[in-house]
N, C-alpha and C positions, 0 to 999 in steps of 0.2 A: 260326648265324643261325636254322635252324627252330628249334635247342632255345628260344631264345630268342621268337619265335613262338609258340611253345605255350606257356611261361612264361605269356607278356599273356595270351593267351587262357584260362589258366588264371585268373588274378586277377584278370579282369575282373567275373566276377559279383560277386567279393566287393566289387567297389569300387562298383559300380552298385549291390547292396544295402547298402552304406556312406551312399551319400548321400543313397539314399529314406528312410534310417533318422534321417538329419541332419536331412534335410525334413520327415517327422514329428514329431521330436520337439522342438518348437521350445520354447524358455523361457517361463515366464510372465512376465507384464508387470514381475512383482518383481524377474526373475531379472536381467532386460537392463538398459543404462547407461540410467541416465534422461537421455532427452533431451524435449524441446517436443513434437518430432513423435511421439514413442511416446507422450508422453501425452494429448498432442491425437486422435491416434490411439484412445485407452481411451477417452478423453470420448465422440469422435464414436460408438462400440459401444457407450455407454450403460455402460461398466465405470466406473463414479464410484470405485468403490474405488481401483481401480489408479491412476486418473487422480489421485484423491486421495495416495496415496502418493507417484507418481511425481513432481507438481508440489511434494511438499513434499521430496523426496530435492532435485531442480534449486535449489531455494530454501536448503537446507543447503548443497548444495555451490559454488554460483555467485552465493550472493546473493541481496540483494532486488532484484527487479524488478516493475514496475507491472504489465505485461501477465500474466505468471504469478502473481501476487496476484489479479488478476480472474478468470483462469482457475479457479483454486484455488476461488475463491467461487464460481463457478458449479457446480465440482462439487459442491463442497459444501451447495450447495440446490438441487438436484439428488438431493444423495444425503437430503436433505431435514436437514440440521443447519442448520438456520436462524441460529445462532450464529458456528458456524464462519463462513458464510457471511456475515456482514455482520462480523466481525474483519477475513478478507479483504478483505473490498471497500474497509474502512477503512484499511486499510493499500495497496492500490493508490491510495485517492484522495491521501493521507502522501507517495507519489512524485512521483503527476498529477494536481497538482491540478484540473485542467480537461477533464477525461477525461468526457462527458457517458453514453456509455453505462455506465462504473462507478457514476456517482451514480444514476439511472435504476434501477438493479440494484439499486444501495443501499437506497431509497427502496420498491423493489420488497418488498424482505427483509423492512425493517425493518415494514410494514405486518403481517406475519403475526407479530409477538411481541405476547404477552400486554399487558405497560407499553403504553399509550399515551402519548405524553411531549408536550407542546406548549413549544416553545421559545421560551426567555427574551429576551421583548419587546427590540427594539433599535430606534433612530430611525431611520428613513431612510436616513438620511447614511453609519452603520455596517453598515447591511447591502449598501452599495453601494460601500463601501471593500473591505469584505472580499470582494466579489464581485469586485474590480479585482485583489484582491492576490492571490487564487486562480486569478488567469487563467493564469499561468504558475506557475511551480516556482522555486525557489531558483538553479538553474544559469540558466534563462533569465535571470530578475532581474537576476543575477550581470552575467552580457552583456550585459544593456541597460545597466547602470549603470557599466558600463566605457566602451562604444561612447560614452554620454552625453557621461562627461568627453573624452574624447577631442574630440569636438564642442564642449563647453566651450571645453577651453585653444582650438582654434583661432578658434574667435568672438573671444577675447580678443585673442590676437594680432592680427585683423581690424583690433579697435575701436582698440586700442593702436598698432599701425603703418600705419594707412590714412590716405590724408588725406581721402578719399572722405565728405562729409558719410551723403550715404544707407548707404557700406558701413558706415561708423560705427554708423549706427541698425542696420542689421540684426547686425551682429557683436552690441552690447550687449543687442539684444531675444534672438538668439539664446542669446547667453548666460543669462539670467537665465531662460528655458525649457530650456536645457540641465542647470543647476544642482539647476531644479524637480524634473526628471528624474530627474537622478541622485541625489538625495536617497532620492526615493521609492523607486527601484530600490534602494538599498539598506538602505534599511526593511523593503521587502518579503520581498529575500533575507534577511536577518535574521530576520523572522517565518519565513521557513520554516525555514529551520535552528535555529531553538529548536523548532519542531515535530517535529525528526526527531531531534534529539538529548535532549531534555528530555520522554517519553514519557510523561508521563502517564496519560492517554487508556487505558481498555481497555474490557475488554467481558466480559459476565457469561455465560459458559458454563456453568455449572449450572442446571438446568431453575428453580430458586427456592433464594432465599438468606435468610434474616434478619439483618438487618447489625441488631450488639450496639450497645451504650452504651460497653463496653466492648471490650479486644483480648483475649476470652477469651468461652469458653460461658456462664460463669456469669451476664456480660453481662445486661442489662435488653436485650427485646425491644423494635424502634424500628420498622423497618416490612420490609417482604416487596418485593424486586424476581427478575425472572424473568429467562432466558434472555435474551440479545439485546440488553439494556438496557446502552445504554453513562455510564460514571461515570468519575470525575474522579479519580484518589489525589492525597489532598494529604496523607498522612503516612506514606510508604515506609520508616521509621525502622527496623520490625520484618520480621523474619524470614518468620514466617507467616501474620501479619493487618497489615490496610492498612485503613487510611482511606478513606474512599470520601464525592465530595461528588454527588449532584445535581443537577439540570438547575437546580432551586429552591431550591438550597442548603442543602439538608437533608443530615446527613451521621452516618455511622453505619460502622460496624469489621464488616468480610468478610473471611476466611480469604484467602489465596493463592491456597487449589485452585480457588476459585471463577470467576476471574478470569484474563483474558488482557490481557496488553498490547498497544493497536496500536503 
């Protein structure tokens, strides 16, 4: 039993200088599992790099998410890549669409790129639809235009087995706002799942680009867009150059390296 006593007592410094050695020598931010809070954690110390890695490590391994999209952008203008940073925020809005402080940030971003862009005139009517259809996301939609019909068939049955002159009217009015309903809701989720699967949409990360005539250098020069500026491919066909349309339908051949998709 003493020998055994003097043993610990023997080991013990080495284990108390074990663990102040542990305590010191802690990993850097690259070294650790990325999680939200280690990265949020970088952002809050102003470490935009690490924060930057770490939210794009979380995004590789767990997916896209809106909130880490936003995050992402912020580091990233923060770390002052004004590119980076509105790809991100565009691809958060691609999740939520109704997320006000993403667009805000967006709006924020896109102020400080070179392109001034003013967007293609729409009536009234369409900028208040799309404002309806972006209130929620494709899964809300999704729900609404289930719950809908649900609501439908039982109006019907209402209108069909009641002898109730009044239940009558309201089962058939309700119906035919049910139907409206669920119509629309399924339009809506529609438009957003062509938006998240049919990608188009990216953003020009190269400080300045001259999009050809052609898909090659030799190309006639057409016009010069900058960093930040987001375009349209409408002809993905090749390998290294893409088509690329504008806001006013001008359209012109940029390389791939150029070029991010949201």
């Amino acid at each position: 039993m003493k020998r055994l006593v003097i043993i610990i007592f023997a080991i013990l410094p080495f284990a108390v200088w074990a663990q102040d050695s542990t305590a010191i020598a802690q990993p850097a931010y690259a070294e650790q599992v990325a999680t939200k809070a280690l990265a949020d954690s970088a952002y809050a110390q102003n470490n935009y790099a690490s924060a930057i890695e770490l939210y794009e490590t979380i995004l590789a391994n767990s997916g896209e998410a809106p909130e880490i999209y936003y995050n992402l952008g912020n580091a990233y203008y923060k770390n002052n890549n004004i590119a980076k940073a509105i790809l991100n925020y565009e691809r958060a809005l691609l999740l939520n669409t109704s997320d006000e402080d993403t667009r805000f940030n967006l709006s924020l971003a896109q102020s400080k790129i070179v392109d001034k862009v003013s967007e293609r005139y729409q009536i009234f009517f369409m900028n208040w639809l799309y404002a309806l259809i972006n209130t929620f996301n494709m899964t809300t939609w999704a729900v609404i235009g289930i719950v809908s019909f649900i609501v439908l068939l039982i109006a019907l049955l209402i209108f069909f087995f009641n002898n109730s002159i009044a239940l009558r009217k309201t089962g058939f009015t309700t119906a035919i706002i049910m139907l409206l309903v669920t119509i629309f809701a399924n339009i809506s989720a529609y438009y957003h799942y062509n938006k998240l699967t049919d990608r188009t949409d990216a953003i020009i990360i190269s400080p300045s680009v001259t999009a050809k005539s052609t898909p090659n250098d030799s190309g006639t020069n057409l016009f010069v867009i900058h960093e930040g500026r987001k375009v349209k491919i409408i002809d993905d066909s090749m390998n290294s150059w893409k088509e690329i349309e504008l806001e006013d339908g001008t359209q012109g051949w940029v390389p791939l390296s150029v070029l991010e998709r949201i």
